[in-house]
C-alpha positions as CSV (number, residue, x, y, z in Angstrom):
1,X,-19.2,-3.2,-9.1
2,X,-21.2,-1.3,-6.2
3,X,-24.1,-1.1,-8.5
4,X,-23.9,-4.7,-9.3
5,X,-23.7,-6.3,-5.4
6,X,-26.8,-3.8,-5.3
7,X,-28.8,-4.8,-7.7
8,X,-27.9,-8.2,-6.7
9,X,-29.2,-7.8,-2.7
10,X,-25.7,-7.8,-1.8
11,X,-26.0,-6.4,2.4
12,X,-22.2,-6.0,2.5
13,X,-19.6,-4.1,0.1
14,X,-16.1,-4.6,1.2
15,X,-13.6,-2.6,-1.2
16,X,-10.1,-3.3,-0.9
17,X,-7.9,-0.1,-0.8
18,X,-4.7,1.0,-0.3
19,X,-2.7,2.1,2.8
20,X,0.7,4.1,1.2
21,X,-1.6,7.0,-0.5
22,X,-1.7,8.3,3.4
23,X,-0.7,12.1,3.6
24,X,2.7,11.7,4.4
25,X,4.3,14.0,7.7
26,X,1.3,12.6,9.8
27,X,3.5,10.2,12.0
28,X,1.7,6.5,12.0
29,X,-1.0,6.7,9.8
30,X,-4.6,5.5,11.2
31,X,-8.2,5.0,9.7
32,X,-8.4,8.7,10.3
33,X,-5.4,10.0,8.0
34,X,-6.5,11.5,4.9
35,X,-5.5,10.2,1.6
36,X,-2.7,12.3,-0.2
37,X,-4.9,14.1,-3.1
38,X,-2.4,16.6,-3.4
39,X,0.4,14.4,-3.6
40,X,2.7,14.9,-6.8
41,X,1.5,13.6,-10.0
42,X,0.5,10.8,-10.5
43,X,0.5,10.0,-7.6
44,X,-2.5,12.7,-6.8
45,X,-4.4,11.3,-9.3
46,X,-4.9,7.8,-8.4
47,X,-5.1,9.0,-5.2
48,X,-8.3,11.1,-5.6
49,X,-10.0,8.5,-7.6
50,X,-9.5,5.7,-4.7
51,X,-10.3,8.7,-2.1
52,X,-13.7,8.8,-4.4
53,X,-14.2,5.4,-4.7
54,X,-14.0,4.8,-0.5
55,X,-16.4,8.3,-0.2
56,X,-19.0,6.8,-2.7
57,X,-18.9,3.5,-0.6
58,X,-19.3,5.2,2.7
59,X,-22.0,7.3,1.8
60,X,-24.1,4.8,0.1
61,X,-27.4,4.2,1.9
62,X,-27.8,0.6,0.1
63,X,-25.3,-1.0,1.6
64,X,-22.7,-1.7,4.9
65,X,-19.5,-0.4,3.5
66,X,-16.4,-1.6,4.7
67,X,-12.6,-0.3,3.4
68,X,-9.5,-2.2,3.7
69,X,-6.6,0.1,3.6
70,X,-4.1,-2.4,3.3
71,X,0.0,-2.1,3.3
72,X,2.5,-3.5,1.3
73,X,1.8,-7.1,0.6
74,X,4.9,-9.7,0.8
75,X,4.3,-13.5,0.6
76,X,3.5,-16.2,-1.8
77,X,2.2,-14.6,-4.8
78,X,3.4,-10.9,-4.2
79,X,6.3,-8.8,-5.8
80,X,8.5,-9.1,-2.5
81,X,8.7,-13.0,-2.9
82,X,11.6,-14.5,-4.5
83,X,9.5,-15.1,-7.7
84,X,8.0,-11.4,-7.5
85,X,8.5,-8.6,-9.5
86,X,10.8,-6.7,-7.2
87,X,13.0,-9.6,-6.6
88,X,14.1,-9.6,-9.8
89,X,14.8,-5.7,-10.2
90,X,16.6,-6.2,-6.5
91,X,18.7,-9.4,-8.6
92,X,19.3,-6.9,-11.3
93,X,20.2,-4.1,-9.1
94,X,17.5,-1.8,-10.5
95,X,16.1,-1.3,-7.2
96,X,18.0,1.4,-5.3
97,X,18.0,2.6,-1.7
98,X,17.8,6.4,-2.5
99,X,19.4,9.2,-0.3
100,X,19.6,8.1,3.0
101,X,16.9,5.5,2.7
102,X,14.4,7.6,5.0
103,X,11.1,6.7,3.1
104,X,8.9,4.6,5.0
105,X,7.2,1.4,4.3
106,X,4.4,-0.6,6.2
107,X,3.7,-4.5,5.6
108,X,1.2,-6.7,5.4
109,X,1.4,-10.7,4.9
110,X,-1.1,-11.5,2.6
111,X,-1.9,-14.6,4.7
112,X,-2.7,-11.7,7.2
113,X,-4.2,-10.0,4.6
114,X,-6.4,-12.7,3.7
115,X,-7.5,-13.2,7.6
116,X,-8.3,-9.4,7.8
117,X,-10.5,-9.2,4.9
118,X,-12.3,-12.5,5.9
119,X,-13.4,-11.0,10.0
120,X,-14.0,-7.4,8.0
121,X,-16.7,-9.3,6.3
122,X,-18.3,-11.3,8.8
123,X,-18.2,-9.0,11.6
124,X,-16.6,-5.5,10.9
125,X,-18.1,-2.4,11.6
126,X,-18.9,-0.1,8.7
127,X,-15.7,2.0,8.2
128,X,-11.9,2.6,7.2
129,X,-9.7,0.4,8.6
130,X,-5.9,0.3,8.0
131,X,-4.6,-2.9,7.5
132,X,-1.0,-2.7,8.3
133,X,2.3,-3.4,10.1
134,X,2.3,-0.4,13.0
135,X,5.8,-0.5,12.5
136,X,7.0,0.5,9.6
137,X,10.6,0.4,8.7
138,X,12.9,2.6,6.1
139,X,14.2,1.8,3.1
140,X,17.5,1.3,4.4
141,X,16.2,-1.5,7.1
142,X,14.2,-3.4,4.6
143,X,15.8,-3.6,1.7
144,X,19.0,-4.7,2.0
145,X,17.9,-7.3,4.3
146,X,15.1,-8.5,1.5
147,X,18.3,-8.7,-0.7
148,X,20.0,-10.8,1.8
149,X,17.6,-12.9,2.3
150,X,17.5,-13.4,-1.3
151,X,21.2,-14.1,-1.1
152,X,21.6,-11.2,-3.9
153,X,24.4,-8.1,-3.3
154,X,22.9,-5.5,-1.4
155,X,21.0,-2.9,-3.0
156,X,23.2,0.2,-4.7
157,X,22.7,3.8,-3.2
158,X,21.8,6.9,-5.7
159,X,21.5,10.3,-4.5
160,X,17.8,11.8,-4.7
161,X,19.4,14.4,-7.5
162,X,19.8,10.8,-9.6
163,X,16.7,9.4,-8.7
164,X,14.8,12.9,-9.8
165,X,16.5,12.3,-13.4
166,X,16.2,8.9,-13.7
167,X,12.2,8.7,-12.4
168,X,10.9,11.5,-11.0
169,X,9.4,12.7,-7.3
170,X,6.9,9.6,-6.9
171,X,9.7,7.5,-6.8
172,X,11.8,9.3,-4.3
């Protein structure tokens, strides 16, 4: 795609990326927190290739390069909408709070999302820039009040012994 906004005069690249590959342990993630390349797999994996695909942007000479690290997106269209994907494993109760529901999520509207991306382009600087709620709340804060406000049972509790059977360390 970079070689084709090149080849077509294309002044600006803006890539969309994603905010939750952060190194975890940091405290509040900013534009300056690494991605988490040596996270577990395969989670690692995708991680390097985005880390790649945001170093090959940056360091191209042919073109302003902008990255959108953007959080979890919730709204119209998204998996945490009623209609979404997650709603329905939260309806099904396939969607657990796991341990003491410590892991941390930020948010983004995607009507915010969509406003971000739009001033990135016309007037950002060349860059990372996170694209995120700066408060991020745990598990057990968000999801049983998505539940509720899907007027669904809350969310059951497995221990993270379960949750390592069932699916592994990227999903606790």
């Amino acid at each position: 795609m970079l070689d084709a906004a090149q080849a077509a005069g294309a002044r600006r690249y803006l890539r969309q990326s994603i905010a939750f590959w952060a190194v975890p342990g940091h405290g509040l993630a900013d534009e300056e927190t690494p991605l988490a390349v040596n996270a577990p797999f395969p989670d690692a994996a995708d991680a390097r290739v985005v880390a790649e695909i945001e170093r090959h942007l940056l360091e191209s000479s042919n073109n302003e390069g902008l990255v959108l690290r953007n959080g979890f997106f919730y709204g119209p269209g998204t998996w945490f909408n009623p209609d979404g994907d997650v709603a329905e494993q939260v309806r099904q109760q396939q969607f657990p709070i796991i341990g003491k529901g410590e892991g941390v999520w930020s948010w983004l509207h995607i009507e915010d999302a969509a406003s971000a991306t739009a001033s990135a382009a016309e007037r950002g600087d060349l860059g990372i820039y996170l694209i995120a709620n700066d408060q991020p709340l745990a598990v057990r804060q968000w999801l049983p009040a998505f539940a509720e406000w899907l007027n669904d049972p809350p969310p059951p509790q497995i221990s993270v012994e379960n949750a390592l059977k069932a699916s592994g360390v990227v999903a606790v």
